[in-house]
TITIPA-242015 format. One record per residue (C-alpha): z, y, x. Coordinates in steps of 0.02 Angstrom, whole numbers, m for minus. Each point is the difference from the previous one (the first is absolute). Example, Ala and Ser with C-alpha at 12.3 -4.5 7.8 and 13.67 -1.06 7.14 Angstrom:
// TITIPA-242015
<<390,m225,615>>
<<m33,172,69>>
// end
This chain:
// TITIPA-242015
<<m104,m661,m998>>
<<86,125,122>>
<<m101,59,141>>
<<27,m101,153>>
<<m1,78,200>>
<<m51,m111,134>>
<<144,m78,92>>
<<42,94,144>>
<<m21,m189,99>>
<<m189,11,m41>>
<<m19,184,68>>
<<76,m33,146>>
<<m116,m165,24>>
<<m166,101,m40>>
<<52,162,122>>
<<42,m128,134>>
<<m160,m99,m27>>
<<m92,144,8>>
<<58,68,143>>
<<m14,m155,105>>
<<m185,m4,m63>>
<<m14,193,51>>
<<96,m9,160>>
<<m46,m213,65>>
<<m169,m45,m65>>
<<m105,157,27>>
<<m166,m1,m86>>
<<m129,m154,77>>
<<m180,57,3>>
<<m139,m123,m84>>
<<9,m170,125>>
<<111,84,111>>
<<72,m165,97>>
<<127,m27,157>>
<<m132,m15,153>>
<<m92,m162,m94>>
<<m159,m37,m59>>
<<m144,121,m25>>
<<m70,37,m168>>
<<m182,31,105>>
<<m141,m121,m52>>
<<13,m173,89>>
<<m160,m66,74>>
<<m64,m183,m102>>
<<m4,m97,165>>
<<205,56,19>>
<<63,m72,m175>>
<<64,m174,m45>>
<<m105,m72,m137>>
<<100,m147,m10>>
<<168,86,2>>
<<129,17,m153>>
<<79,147,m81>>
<<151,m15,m23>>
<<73,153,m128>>
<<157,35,m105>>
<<m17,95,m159>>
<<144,16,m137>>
<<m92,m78,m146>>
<<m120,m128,m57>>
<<m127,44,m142>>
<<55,m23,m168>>
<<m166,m135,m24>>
<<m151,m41,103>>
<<m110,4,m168>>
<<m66,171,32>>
<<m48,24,m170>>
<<181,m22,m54>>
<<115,60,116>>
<<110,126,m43>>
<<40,92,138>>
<<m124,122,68>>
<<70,m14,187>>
<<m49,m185,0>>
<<m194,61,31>>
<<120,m32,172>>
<<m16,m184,m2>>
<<m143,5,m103>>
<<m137,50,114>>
<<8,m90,136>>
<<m56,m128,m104>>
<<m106,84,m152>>
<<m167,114,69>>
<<1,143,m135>>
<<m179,57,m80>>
<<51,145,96>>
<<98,34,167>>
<<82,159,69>>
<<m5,79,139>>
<<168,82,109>>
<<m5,156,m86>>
<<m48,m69,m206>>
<<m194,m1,m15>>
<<m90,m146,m72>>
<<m106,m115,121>>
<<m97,m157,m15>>
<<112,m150,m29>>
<<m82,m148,m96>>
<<m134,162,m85>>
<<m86,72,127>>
<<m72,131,m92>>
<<43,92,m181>>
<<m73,139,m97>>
<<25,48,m170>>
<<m127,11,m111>>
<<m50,45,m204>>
<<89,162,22>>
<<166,m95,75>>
<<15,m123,m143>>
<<m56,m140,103>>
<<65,m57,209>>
<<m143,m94,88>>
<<59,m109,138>>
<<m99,m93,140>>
<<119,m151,50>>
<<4,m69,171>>
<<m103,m153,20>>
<<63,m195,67>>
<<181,35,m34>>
<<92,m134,m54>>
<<181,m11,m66>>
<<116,m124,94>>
<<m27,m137,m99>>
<<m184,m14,37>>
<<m53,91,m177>>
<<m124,140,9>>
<<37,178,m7>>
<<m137,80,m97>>
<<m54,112,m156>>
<<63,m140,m130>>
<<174,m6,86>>
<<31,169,m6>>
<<m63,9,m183>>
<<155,m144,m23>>
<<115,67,110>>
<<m19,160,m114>>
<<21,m67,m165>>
<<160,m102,61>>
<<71,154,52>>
<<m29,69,m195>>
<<41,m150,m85>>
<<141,m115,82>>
<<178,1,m69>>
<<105,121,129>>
<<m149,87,78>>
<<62,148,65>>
<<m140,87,63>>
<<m100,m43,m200>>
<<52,197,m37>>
<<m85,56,157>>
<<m183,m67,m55>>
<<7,51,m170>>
<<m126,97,9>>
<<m111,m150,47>>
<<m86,m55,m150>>
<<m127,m157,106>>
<<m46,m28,159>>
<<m180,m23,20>>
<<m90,m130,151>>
<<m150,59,10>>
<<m38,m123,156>>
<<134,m121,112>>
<<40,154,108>>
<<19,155,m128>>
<<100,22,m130>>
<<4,169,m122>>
<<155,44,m65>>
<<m25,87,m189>>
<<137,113,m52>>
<<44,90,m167>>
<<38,151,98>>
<<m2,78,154>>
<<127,m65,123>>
<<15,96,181>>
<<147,m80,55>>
<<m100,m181,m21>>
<<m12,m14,189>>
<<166,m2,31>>
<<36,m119,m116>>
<<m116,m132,63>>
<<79,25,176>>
<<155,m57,m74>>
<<56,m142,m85>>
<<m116,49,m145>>
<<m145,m53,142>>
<<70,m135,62>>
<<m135,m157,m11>>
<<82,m177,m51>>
<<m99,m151,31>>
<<m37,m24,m186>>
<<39,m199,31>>
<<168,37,32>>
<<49,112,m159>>
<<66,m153,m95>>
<<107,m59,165>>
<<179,m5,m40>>
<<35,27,171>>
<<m89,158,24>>
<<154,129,26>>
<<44,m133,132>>
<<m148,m30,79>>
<<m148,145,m25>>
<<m183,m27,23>>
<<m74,127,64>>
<<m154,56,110>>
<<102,92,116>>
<<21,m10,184>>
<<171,m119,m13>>
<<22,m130,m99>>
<<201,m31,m73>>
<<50,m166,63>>
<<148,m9,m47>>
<<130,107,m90>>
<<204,m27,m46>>
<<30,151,m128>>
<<149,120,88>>
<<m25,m86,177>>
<<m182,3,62>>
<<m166,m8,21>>
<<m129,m80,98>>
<<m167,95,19>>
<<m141,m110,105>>
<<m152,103,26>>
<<m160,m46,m100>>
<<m133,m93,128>>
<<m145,61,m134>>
<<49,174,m26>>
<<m131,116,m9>>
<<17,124,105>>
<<m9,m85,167>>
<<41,175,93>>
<<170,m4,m31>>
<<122,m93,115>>
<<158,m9,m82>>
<<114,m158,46>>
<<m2,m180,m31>>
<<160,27,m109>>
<<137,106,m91>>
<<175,m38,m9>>
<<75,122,m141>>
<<191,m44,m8>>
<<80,98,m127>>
<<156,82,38>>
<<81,105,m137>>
<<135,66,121>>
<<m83,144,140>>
<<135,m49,126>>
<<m54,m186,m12>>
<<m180,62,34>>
<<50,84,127>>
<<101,m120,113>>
<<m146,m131,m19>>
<<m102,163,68>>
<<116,24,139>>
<<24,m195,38>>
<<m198,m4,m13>>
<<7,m126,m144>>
<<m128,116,m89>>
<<m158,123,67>>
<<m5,105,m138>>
<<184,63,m96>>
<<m7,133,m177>>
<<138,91,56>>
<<70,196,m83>>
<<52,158,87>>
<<153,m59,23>>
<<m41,m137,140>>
<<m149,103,54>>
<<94,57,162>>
<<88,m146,54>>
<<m174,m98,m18>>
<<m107,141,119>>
<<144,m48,116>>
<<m63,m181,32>>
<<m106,m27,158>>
<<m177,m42,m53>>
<<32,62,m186>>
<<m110,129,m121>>
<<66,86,m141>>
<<m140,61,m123>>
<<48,137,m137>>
<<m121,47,m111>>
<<18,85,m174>>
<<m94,m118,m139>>
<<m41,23,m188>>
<<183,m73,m31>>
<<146,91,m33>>
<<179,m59,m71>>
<<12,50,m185>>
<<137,17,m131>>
<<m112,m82,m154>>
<<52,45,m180>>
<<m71,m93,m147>>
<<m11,165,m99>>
<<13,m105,m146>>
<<191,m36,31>>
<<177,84,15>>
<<m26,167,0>>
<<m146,1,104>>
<<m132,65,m158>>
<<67,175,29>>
<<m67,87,162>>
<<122,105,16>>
<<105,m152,44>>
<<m113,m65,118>>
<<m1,190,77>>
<<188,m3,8>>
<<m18,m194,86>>
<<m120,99,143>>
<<113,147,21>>
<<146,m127,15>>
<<m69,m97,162>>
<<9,51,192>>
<<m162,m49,69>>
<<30,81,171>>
<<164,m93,6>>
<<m82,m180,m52>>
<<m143,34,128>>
<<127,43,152>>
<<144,m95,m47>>
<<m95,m147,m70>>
<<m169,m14,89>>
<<61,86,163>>
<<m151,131,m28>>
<<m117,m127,m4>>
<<m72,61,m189>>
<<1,169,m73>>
<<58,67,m154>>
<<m150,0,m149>>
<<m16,51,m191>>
<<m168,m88,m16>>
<<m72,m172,13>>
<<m114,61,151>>
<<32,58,191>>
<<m46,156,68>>
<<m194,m7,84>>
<<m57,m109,m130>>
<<m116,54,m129>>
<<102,m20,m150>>
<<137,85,62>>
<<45,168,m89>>
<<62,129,122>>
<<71,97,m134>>
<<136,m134,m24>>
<<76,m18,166>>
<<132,m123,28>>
<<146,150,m14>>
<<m85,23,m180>>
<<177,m53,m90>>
<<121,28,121>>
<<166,m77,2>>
<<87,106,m144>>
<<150,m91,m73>>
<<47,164,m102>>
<<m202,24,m72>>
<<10,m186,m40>>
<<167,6,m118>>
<<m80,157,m70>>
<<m161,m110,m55>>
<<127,m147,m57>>
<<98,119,m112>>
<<m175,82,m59>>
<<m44,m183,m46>>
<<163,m32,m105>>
<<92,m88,128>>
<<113,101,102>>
<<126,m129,17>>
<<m158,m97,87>>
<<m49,m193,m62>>
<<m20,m159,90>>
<<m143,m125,31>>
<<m35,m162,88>>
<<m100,21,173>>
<<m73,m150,73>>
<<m2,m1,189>>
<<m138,m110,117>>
<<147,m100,108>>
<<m68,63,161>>
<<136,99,109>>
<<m102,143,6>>
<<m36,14,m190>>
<<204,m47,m27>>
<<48,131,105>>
<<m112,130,m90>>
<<47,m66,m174>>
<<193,19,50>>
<<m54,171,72>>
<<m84,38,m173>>
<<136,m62,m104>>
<<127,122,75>>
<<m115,128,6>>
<<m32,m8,m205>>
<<192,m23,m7>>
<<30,164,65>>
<<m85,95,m159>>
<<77,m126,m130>>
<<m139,m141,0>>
<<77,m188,39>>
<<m136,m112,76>>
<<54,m203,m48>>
<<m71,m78,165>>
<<m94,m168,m29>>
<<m90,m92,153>>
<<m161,m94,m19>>
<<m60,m110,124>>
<<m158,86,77>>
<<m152,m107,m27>>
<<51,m7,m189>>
<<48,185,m28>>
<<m182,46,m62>>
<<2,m156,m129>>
<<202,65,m45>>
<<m55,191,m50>>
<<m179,1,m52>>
<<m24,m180,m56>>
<<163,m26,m101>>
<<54,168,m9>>
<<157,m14,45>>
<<118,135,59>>
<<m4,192,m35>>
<<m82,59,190>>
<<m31,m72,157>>
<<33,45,186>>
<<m147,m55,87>>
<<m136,21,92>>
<<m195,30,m70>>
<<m135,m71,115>>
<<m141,88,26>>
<<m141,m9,m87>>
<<m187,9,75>>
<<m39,155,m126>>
<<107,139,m82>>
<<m53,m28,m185>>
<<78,m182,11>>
<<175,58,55>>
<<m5,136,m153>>
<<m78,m141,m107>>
<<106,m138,33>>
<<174,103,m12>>
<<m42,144,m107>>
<<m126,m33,m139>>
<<33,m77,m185>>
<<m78,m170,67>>
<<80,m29,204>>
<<74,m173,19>>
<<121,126,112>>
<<63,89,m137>>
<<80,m118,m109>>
<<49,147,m139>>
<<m163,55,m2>>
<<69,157,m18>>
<<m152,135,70>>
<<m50,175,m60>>
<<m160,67,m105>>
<<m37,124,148>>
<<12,m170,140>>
<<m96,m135,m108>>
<<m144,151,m18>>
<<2,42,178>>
<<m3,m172,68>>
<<m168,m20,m115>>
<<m78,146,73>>
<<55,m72,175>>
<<m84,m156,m40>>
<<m138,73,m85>>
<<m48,101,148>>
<<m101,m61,155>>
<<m1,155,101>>
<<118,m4,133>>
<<49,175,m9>>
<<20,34,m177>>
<<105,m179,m23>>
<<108,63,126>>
<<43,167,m83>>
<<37,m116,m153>>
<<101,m109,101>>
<<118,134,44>>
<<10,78,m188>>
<<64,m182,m19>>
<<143,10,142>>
<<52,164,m73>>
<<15,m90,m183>>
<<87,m128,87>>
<<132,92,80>>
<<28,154,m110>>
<<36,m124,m133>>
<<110,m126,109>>
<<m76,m166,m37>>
<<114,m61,134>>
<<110,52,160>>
<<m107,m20,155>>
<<134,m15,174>>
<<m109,m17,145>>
<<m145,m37,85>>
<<65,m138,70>>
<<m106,m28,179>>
<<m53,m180,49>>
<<102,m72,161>>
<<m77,m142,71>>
<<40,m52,190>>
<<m124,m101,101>>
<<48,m83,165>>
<<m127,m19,151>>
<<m86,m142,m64>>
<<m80,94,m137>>
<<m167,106,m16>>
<<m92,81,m131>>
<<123,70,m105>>
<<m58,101,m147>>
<<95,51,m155>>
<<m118,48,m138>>
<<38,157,m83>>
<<61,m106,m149>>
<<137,m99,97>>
<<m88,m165,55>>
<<m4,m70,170>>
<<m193,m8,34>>
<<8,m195,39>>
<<m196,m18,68>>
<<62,91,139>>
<<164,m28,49>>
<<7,m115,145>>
<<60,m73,134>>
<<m35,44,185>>
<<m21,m149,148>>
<<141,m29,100>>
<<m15,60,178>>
// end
């Protein structure tokens, strides 16, 4: 196939977009806003406990069955209504959720938990050491779990007493925390696990209950009047209308239809504009990706998947894309978080069209190959993925451009395994060593070729094996340097999370892996 240039069309589109991003829609600091609300703490006595949220995100979750949803992001919609083993706090750390204490024990091979006492699920059922010892082997054993990889390692669940439960594993497993603050921890009322109706209607012990839910349109959140934790105010209800297209979200922001809008860098400005409005940036554990099932087209040689990284303009896709609201990356993690591996910066493979056709001819191709790329059909991913697909044009590589509806593009690539690579976004995960797990190692549910390397899989045991903060986290970053020296995939940006909140709104915190911290957003009393 002859080496194709990018239409002169597309370069003119990208310079232009780039320099209205550089020039129009300078930089916004984290919750910079136009004049509005205040991020400061709001006194109890000045919120609305019987108020409702109303918010527009640009997605629903693939399921409400924690145990087999497919998407990672839908931990979203999920907790709100599921209480994890484990919480997190802001910045990652594990904190009491429905265990308020852990320590590991028999030289790490076994996780005792003390559970929170007179919790009940919302169906009345109690929440105690025997559901958790269900909830756990559903997760292993129920046709579609998702998260049944993630407790492998759990051989039984012990209960020694209603409010303890000891976890006995095989081998040691340090990123076990995080995965019980996730969907792996999330506790099912145990009467509900034969409900048909459970991806409709969840049963949870969290502080809102779902009451109702249309797939693709919205759903109802009415706050739990037995919750636990009686310190948090939260509101009588949530509204989440789902919106695929940003502009929509952000006339029903403007109009005041909505509270709470997920907007991008490109509406950032024009939303810090509105009397009474916030804007909150913050960089997360996500970042948009260029997957590649290593076990398809051409994507088993690395020197391929170099050439793919040399072939992409991350600075142009960050400016001309996200109007510099993400950053260019090589690696799954941000800069300032532990993981992250300052020796791979994000200029680590920089935009080289000739060094990629050097790779390609290296490889046996020179006259490039072509490949099917599945695109999430949200503007901003379709915009990237048409971005992308010029981009690999330019050295010789034609992209086929397929669009899969968003809630079901997790199910489309890893589940059924269709399509060659993905343009997407990964959601972040509470700990490290389940990103590289999920996506990189002979057994992810994220990497559907199951395509890894001898040097990875005996890294990521070592990771796992270790308890020691410090010494896992030198690990860690051997493992981002296997990772990108070898290409698994094409990392674009850290793409920053741009959520607007009007005046109503208080409490807004973004947890470091993406989530809206729902027990305290709220709603302030009308003056």
């Amino acid at each position: 196939m002859p080496i194709r240039r990018v239409p002169a069309v597309f370069t003119a589109l990208l310079t232009a977009l780039l320099a209205v991003a550089l020039a129009g829609c300078a930089p916004i600091s984290p919750s910079e806003g136009g004049g509005g609300a205040s991020t400061a703490p709001v006194a109890r006595e000045d919120l609305d406990p019987e108020a409702t949220i109303r918010y527009a995100d640009a997605v629903g979750p693939s399921r409400f069955d924690p145990h087999r949803s497919t998407n990672g992001q839908d931990i979203r919609y999920l907790a709100p209504v599921y209480d994890r083993l484990v919480h997190l706090s802001s910045a990652g750390d594990p904190i009491p959720g429905l265990a308020t204490a852990w320590e590991w024990q028999d030289d790490g091979l076994a996780l005792r938990m003390t559970l929170r006492q007179n919790v009940r699920f919302h169906d009345g059922a109690p929440f105690d050491s025997a559901a958790v010892k269900a909830n756990i082997e559903r997760e292993k054993t129920v046709e579609g779990s998702s998260v049944a990889a993630d407790l492998a390692s759990v051989t039984s669940v012990e209960t020694p007493d209603p409010n303890t439960v000891v976890l006995r594993l095989s081998k040691r497993n340090s990123m076990l925390l995080g995965l019980l603050s996730h969907r792996a921890g999330a506790m099912v009322s145990p009467t509900a696990f034969d409900n048909p109706d459970l991806d409709l209607a969840p049963v949870g012990t969290g502080m809102y209950k779902v009451t109702s839910y249309r797939p693709n349109d919205v759903i109802v959140y009415e706050r739990n009047p037995d919750y636990w934790n009686r310190d948090v105010v939260g509101a009588k209800s949530i509204e989440l209308r789902i919106l695929p297209d940003e502009v929509t979200r952000m006339n029903a922001l403007r109009t005041g239809e909505v509270d709470v809008a997920l907007l991008s860098g490109r509406l950032a400005g024009e939303a810090s504009g509105l009397p009474g409005m916030t804007v909150h940036r913050d960089t997360t554990l996500t970042y948009l990706v260029l997957y590649l099932n290593r076990a398809r087209s051409e994507f088993g040689d690395p020197r391929v998947r170099q050439a793919l990284n040399y072939a992409v303009n991350r600075q142009a896709i960050a400016q001309g894309i996200y109007f510099g609201a993400a950053q260019p990356t090589v690696q799954p993690f941000p800069p300032d978080y532990y993981a992250y591996n300052p020796a791979y910066p994000g200029d680590f493979y920089p935009h080289d069209p000739a060094k990629a056709r050097q790779l390609l001819a290296e490889a046996g191709l020179p006259n490039g190959f072509e490949f099917e790329m599945l695109v999430t059909a949200l503007s901003t991913y379709t915009q990237a993925g048409e971005a992308i697909q010029q981009m690999l044009a330019e050295v010789g590589i034609k992209a086929n451009i397929r669009n899969v509806e968003a809630a079901q593009t997790a199910d489309v690539y890893y589940r059924q395994q269709q399509g060659d690579a993905l343009v997407s976004q990964w959601g972040g995960r509470p700990d490290p060593s389940m990103t590289i797990d999920l996506q990189f190692t002979s057994t992810g549910f994220s990497n559907p070729g199951r395509v890894t390397t001898p040097r990875l899989e005996e890294l990521q045991r070592t990771a796992l094996d270790t308890l020691d903060p410090d010494k896992r986290r030198d690990t860690i970053h051997q493992e981002v340097g296997e990772l990108v020296d070898q290409a698994f995939q094409v990392p674009i940006v850290l793409d920053e999370s741009v959520i607007a909140t009007n005046q109503r709104i208080a409490g807004f915190e973004l947890l470091v892996t993406g989530q809206v911290d729902f027990q305290k957003l709220a709603v302030r009393k009308q003056q």
